[in-house]
NUVEX-859279 format. One record per residue (C-alpha): residue number from 1; x, y, z. Coordinates in nm, 2 decimals, padded with zeros to 4 digits. Example, Ala and Ser with C-alpha at 12.3 -4.5 7.8 and 13.67 -1.06 7.14 Angstrom:
# residues 2
(site 1 (01.23 -00.45 00.78))
(site 2 (01.37 -00.11 00.71))
# end
This chain:
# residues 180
(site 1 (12.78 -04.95 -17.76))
(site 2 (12.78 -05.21 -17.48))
(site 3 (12.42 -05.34 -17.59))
(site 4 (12.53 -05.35 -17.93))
(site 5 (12.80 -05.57 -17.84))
(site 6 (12.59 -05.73 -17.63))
(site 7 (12.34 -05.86 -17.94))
(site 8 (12.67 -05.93 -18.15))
(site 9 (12.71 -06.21 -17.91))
(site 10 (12.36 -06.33 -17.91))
(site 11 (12.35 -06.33 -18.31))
(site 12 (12.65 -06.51 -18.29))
(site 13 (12.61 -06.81 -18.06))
(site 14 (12.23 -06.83 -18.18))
(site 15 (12.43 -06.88 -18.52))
(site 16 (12.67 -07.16 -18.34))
(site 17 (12.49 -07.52 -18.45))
(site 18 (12.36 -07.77 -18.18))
(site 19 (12.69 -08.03 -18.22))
(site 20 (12.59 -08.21 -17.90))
(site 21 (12.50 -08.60 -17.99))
(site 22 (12.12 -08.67 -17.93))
(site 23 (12.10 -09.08 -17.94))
(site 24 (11.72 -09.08 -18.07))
(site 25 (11.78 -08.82 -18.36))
(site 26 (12.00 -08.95 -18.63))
(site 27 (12.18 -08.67 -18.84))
(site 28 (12.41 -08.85 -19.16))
(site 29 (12.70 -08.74 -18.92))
(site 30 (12.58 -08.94 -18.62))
(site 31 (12.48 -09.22 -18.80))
(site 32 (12.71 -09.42 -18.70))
(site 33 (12.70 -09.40 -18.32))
(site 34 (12.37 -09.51 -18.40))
(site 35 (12.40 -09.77 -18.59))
(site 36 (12.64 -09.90 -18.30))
(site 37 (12.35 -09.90 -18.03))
(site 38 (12.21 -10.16 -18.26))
(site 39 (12.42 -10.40 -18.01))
(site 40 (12.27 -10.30 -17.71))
(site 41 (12.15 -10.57 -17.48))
(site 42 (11.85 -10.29 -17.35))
(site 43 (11.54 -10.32 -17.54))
(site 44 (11.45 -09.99 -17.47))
(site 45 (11.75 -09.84 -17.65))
(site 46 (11.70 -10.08 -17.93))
(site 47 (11.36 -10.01 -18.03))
(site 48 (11.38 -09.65 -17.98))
(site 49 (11.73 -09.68 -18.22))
(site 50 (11.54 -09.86 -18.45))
(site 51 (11.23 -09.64 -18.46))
(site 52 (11.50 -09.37 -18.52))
(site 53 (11.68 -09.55 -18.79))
(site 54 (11.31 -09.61 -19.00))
(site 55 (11.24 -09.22 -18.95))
(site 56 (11.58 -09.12 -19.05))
(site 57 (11.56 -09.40 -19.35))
(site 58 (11.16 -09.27 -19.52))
(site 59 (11.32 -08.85 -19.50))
(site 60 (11.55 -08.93 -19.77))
(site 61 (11.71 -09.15 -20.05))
(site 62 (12.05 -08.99 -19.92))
(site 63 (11.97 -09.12 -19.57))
(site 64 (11.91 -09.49 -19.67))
(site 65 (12.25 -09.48 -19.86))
(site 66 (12.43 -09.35 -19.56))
(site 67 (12.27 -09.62 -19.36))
(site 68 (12.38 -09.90 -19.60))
(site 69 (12.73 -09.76 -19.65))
(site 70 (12.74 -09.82 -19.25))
(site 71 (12.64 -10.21 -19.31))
(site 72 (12.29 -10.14 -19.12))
(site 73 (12.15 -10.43 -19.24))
(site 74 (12.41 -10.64 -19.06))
(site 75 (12.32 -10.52 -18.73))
(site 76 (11.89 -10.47 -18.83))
(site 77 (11.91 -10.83 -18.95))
(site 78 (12.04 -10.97 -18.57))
(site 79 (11.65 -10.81 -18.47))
(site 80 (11.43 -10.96 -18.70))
(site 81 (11.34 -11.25 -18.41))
(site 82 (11.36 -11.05 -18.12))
(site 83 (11.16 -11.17 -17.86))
(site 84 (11.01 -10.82 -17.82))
(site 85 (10.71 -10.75 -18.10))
(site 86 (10.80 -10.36 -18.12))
(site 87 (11.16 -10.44 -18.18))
(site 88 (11.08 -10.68 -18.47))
(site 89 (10.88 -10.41 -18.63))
(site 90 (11.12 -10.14 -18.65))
(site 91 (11.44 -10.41 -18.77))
(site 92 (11.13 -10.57 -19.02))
(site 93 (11.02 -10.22 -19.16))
(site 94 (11.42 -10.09 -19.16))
(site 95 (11.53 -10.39 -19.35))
(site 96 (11.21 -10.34 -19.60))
(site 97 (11.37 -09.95 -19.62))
(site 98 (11.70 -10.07 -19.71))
(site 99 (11.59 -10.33 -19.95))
(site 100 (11.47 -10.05 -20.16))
(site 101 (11.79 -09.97 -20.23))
(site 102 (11.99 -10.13 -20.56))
(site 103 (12.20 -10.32 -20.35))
(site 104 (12.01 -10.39 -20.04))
(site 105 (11.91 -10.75 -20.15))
(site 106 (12.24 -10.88 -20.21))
(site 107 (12.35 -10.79 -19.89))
(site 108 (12.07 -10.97 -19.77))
(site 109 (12.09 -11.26 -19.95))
(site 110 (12.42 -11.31 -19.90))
(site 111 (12.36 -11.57 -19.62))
(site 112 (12.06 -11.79 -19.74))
(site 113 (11.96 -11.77 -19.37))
(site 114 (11.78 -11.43 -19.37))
(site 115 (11.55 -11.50 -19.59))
(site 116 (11.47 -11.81 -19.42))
(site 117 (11.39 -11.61 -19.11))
(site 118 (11.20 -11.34 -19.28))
(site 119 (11.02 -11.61 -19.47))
(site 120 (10.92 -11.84 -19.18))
(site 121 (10.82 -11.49 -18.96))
(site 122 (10.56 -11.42 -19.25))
(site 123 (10.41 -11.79 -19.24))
(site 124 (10.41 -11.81 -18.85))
(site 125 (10.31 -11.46 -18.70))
(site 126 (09.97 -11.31 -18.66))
(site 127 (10.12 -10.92 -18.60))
(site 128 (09.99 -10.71 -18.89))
(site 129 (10.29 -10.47 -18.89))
(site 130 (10.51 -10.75 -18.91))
(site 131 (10.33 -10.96 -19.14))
(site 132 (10.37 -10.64 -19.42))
(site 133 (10.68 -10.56 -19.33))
(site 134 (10.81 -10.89 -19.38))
(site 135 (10.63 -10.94 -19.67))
(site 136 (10.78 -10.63 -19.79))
(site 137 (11.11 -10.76 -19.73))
(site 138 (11.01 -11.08 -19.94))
(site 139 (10.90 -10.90 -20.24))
(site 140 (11.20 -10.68 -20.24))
(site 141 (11.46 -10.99 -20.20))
(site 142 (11.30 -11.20 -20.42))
(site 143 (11.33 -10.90 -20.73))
(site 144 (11.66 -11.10 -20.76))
(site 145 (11.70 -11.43 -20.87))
(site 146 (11.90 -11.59 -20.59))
(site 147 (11.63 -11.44 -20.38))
(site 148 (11.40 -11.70 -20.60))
(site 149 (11.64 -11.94 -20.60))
(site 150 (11.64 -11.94 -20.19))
(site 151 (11.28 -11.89 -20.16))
(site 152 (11.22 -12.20 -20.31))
(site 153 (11.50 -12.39 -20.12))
(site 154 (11.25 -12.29 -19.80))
(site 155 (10.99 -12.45 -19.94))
(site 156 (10.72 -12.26 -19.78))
(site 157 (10.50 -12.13 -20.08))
(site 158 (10.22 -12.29 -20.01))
(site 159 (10.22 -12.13 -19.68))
(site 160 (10.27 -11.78 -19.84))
(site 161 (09.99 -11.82 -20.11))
(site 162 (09.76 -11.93 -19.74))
(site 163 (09.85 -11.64 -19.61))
(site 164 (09.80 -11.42 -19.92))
(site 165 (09.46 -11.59 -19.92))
(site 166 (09.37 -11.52 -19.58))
(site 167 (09.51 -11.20 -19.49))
(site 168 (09.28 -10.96 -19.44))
(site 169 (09.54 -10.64 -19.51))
(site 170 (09.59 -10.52 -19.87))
(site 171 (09.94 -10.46 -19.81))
(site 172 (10.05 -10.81 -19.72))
(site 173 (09.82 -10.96 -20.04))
(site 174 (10.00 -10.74 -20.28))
(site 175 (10.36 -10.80 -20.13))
(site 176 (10.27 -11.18 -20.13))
(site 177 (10.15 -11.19 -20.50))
(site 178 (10.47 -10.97 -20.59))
(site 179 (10.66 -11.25 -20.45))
(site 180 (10.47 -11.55 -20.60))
# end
């Protein structure tokens, strides 16, 4: 009797669901607190938050609508410059996640500014990663024509159709032509 009761517990609390918050691993409940981190000062919790965010984003359509519904791309947009390469990656390739979505552009384009950053971190950088992800993030904005409309206020298509020219990945030459 006693060891029968004894593996009643054990069924049970092996039943009981982990509810304790793990930062790095982002659940649709928890999605939140992690979107929150995005306004860390520590580049090590940023990066990994962002790496996070991108993994949680590519498992599922449901994910990337949670994510939105949270106003990620506010805070994924205030790390598109950071000063640390790894960290610009991650915001780059979350923002090119959430553009995918129907409505991601328009929150995006929303302040003419964005795309001006994305746009001018395509023409200046040499990083592959960021070069497709910000291409990415081009094509997808400029589906929409006030994304157009802004890319041409830049004025920086000549340097895009260099760099589709003289990139050397097939990525960044098919998101450039998609925008030109």
């Amino acid at each position: 009797m006693a060891k029968l009761l004894q593996k009643d517990r054990e069924n049970r609390s092996a039943e009981k669901k982990d509810l304790s918050f793990h930062p790095y691993t982002i659940t649709p409940e928890s999605a939140h607190t992690s979107i929150l981190l995005l306004e860390s000062a520590e580049s090590e919790i940023l990066c990994q938050t962002l790496r996070a965010i991108t993994k949680f984003a590519a498992q599922d359509l449901s994910n990337r609508n949670v994510l939105f519904n949270l106003n990620a791309i506010r805070y994924v947009l205030l790390h598109v410059e950071h000063s640390e390469l790894n960290i610009r990656r991650f915001a780059l390739k979350a923002l090119a996640q959430l553009c995918q979505l129907p409505r991601g552009p328009e929150q995006v384009l929303d302040n003419s500014q964005n795309l001006r950053k994305i746009a001018f971190l395509l023409v200046k950088t040499e990083d592959v990663f960021v070069l497709e992800f910000a291409s990415l993030v081009l094509s997808e904005l400029t589906r929409e024509p006030l994304g157009c409309e802004q890319l041409l206020s830049a004025n920086i298509l000549n340097s895009l159709c260099s760099r589709m020219k003289n990139s050397l990945d097939p990525d960044v030459q098919k998101n450039c032509l998609q925008v030109g």
